[in-house]
C-alpha positions as protocol buffer text, in pm:
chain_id: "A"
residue {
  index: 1
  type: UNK
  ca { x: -1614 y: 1452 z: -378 }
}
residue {
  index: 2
  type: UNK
  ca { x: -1314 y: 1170 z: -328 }
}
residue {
  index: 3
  type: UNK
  ca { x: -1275 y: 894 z: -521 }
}
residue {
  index: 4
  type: UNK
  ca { x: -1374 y: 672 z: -240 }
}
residue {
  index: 5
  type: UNK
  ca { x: -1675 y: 808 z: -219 }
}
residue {
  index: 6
  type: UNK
  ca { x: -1797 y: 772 z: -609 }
}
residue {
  index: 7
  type: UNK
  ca { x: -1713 y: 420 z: -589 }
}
residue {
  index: 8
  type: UNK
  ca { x: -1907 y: 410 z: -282 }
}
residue {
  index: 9
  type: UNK
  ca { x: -2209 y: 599 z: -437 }
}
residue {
  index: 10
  type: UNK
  ca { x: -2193 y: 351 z: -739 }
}
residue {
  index: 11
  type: UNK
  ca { x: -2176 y: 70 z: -565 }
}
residue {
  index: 12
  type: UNK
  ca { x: -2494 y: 152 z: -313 }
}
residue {
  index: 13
  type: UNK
  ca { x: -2665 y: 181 z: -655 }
}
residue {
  index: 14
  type: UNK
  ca { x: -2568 y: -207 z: -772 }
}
residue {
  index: 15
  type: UNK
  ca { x: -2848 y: -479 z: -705 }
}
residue {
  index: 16
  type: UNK
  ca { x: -2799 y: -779 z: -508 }
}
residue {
  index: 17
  type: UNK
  ca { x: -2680 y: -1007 z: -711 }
}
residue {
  index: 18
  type: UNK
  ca { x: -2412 y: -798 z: -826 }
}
residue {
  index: 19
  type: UNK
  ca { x: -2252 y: -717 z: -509 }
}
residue {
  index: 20
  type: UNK
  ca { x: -2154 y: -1056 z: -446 }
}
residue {
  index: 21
  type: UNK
  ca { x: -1934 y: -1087 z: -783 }
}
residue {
  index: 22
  type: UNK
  ca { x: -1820 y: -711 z: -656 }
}
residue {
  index: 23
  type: UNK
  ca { x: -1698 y: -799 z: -323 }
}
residue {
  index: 24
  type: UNK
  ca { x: -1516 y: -1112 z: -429 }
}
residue {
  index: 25
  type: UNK
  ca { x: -1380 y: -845 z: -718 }
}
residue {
  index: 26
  type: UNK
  ca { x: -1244 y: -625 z: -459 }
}
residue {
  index: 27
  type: UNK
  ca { x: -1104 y: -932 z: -248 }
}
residue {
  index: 28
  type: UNK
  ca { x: -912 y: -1014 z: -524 }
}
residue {
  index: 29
  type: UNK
  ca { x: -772 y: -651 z: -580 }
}
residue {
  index: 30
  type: UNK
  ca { x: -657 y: -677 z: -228 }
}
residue {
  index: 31
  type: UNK
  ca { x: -444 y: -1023 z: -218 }
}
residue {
  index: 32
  type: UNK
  ca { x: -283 y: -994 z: -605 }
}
residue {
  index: 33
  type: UNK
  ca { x: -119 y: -642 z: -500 }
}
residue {
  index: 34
  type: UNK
  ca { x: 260 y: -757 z: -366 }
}
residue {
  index: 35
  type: UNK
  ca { x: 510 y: -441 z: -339 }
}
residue {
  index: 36
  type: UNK
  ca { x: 885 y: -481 z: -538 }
}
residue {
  index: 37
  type: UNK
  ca { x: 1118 y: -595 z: -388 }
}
residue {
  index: 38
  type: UNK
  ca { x: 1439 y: -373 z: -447 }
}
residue {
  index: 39
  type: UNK
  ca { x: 1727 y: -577 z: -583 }
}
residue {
  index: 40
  type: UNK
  ca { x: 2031 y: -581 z: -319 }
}
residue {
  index: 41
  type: UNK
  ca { x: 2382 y: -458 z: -517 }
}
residue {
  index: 42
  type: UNK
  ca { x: 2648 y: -689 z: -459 }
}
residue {
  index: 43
  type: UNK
  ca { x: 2999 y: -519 z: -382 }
}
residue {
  index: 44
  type: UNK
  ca { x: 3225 y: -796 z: -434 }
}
residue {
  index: 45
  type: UNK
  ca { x: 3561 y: -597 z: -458 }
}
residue {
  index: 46
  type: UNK
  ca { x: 3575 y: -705 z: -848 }
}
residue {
  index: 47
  type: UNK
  ca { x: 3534 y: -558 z: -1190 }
}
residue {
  index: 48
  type: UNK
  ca { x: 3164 y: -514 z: -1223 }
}
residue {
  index: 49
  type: UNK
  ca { x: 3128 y: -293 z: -935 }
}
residue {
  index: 50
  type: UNK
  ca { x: 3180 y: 56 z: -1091 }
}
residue {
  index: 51
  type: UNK
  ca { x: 3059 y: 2 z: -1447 }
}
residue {
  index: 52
  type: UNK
  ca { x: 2660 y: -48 z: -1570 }
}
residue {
  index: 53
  type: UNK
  ca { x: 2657 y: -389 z: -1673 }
}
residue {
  index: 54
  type: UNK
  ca { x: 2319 y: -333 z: -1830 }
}
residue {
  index: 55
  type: UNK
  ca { x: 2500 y: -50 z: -2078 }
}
residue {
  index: 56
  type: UNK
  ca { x: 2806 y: -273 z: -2137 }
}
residue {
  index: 57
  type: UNK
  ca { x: 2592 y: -547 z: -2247 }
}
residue {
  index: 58
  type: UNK
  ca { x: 2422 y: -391 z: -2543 }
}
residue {
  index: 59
  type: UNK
  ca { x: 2754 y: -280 z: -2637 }
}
C-alpha cells in the first residue's frame, strides 16, 4: 500500500468538521510550494570568472 493511499484511508476516517480545516490544510500545501530558481553565471570576460568567489571570500 502507497502513500497516497494511507493518507487517503486516514482521511475517510476524519469526521466532518475536520475535513474542512484538512482541505484548506492541503490547499495551502499546494500554493506555498514554488521550485528554485537556478542562479544564471555571469561570464563577463573578467577576473571572477574562473575562481570560487565563495572560497576566496572566507579566505
Amino acid at each position: 500500500m502507497g502513500t497516497k493511499e494511507k493518507i487517503k484511508k486516514e482521511i475517510d476516517k476524519l469526521s466532518e468538521e475536520f475535513l474542512d480545516d484538512v482541505l484548506k490544510y492541503l490547499y495551502n500545501l499546494k500554493n506555498t510550494y514554488k521550485p528554485k530558481k537556478n542562479i544564471r553565471r555571469l561570464h563577463l570576460k573578467g577576473q571572477f570568472d574562473n575562481i570560487n568567489i565563495r572560497q576566496n571570500a572566507y579566505e
